[in-house]
N, C-alpha and C positions, 0 to 999 in steps of 0.2 A: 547586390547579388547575394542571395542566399546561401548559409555554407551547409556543404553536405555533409550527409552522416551515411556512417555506412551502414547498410541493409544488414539486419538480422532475422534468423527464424526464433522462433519460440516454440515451445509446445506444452500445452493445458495438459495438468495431470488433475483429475479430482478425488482420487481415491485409489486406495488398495486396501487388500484383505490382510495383509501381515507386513509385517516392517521388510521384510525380505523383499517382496514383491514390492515393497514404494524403493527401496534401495535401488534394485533393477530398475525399473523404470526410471531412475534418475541418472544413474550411472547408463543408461541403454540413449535417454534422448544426452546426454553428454558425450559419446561415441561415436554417436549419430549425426553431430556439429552443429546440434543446437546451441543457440546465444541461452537460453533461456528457459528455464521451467518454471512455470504460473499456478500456483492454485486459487480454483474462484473461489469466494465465499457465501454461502448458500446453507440455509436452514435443512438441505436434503441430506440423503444418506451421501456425504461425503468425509472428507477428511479433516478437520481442522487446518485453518491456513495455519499459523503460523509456528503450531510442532512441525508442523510435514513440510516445511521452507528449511526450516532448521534441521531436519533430517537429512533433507534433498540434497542441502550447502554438507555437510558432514561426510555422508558417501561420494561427494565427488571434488575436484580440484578445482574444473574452469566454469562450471555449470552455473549463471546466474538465477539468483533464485528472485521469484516476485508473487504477489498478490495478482490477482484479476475478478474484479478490483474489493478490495475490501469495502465496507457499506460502511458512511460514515458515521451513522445512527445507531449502531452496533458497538461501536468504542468511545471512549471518552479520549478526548484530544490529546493530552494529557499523557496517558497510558497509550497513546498509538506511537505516543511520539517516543517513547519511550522505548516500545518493543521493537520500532524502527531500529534505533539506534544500535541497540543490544544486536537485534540481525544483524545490522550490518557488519556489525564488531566482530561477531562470533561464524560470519563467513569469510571474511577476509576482505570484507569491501565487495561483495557479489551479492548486495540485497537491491532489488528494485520495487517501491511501494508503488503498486498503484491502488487509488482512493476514490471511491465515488458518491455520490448521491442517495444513491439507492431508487431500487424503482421496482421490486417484486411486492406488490401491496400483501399476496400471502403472509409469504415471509415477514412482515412488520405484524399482522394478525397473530402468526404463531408464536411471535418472541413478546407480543404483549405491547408494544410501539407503536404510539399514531401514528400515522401512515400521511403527514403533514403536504400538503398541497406541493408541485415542484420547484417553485420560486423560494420556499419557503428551505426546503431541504439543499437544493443550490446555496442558497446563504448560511447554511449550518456546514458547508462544507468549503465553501470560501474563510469562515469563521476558521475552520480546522485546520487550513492549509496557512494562515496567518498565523496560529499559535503555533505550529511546529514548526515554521520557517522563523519563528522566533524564540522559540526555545533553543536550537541551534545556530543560534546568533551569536557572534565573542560577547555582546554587552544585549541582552535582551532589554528590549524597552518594556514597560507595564502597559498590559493591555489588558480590556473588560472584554470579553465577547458578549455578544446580546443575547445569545439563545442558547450556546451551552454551557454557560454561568463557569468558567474558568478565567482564570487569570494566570499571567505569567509569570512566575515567582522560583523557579528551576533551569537552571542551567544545565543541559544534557549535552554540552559541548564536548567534555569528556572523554564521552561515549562515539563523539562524530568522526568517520573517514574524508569529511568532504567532501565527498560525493555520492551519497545516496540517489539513485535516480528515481523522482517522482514522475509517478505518468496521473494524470486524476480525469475525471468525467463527470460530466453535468447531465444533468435531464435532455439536454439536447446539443449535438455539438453540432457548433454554427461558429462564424466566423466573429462573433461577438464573445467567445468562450476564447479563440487564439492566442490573445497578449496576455490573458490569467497564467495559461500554463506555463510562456515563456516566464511571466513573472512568478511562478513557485516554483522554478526547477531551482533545488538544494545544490 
């Protein structure tokens, strides 16, 4: 039998004009009884995700703050796993990553990034999802990853709540993606 979780809302913020105005709206959807405020990550006129999480977690008490979803091709494994940590620290345990693929071929044009076939980009983000579920390991093993030329040689346990929740996504979610995510939840 399956165990249940309980249903939460969220709500996507992608921007504001002045810190005021993202304060509000964080503090407004936390009032409101949202679980959750999401910033997407996107090359358009929005906010950077991960001052405006940090902001978001700062103006309010129970408001969990997350990604939706960050582009893995956009960080180095390394350094995500990193600012993870730091969020999670510096909210109290109210950071939720989620991490994807990527799939706005724009967006990889405008930042300068091949725009690598979907199979190809799924494995740079399985790669990703390995190094930071091992970076946050008591005893990390040594890993090579194939494509994004890191290795594990940092301990960021530290830094860890034990329970960051990861949500991530693939080029296509199918029921052959299901036992990954069970197997990366931090």
């Amino acid at each position: 039998m399956a165990t249940s979780r309980p249903f939460r809302f969220g709500v996507i913020a992608p921007r504001a004009r002045s810190k005021e105005e993202w304060v509000t709206q964080a503090r407004r959807a936390e009032q409101s009884g949202y679980a959750v405020l999401l910033v997407p990550d996107h090359l358009e006129e929005q906010l950077a995700p991960v001052p405006a999480m940090l902001a978001a977690a700062e103006a309010t008490t129970t408001l969990h703050v997350g990604s939706y979803v960050l582009d893995n091709d956009f960080r180095h494994p390394v350094m995500l796993a990193k600012e993870a940590a730091t969020l999670d620290l510096l909210s109290g345990g109210r950071f939720e990553l989620g991490i994807g693929a990527g799939w706005q071929r724009s967006e990889y044009e405008q930042a300068g990034i091949a725009y690598d076939a979907g199979a190809i980009r799924v494995k740079r983000l399985e790669e990703t999802l390995h190094i930071i579920k091992g970076l946050f390991a008591e005893d990390p093993s040594p890993f090579q990853a194939l494509t994004t030329q890191s290795s594990i040689s940092t301990v960021l346990r530290s830094l860890f709540n034990d329970h960051i929740r990861l949500c991530w996504w693939a080029v296509r979610a199918n029921a052959s993606y299901r036992w990954q995510l069970e197997k990366h939840q931090l």
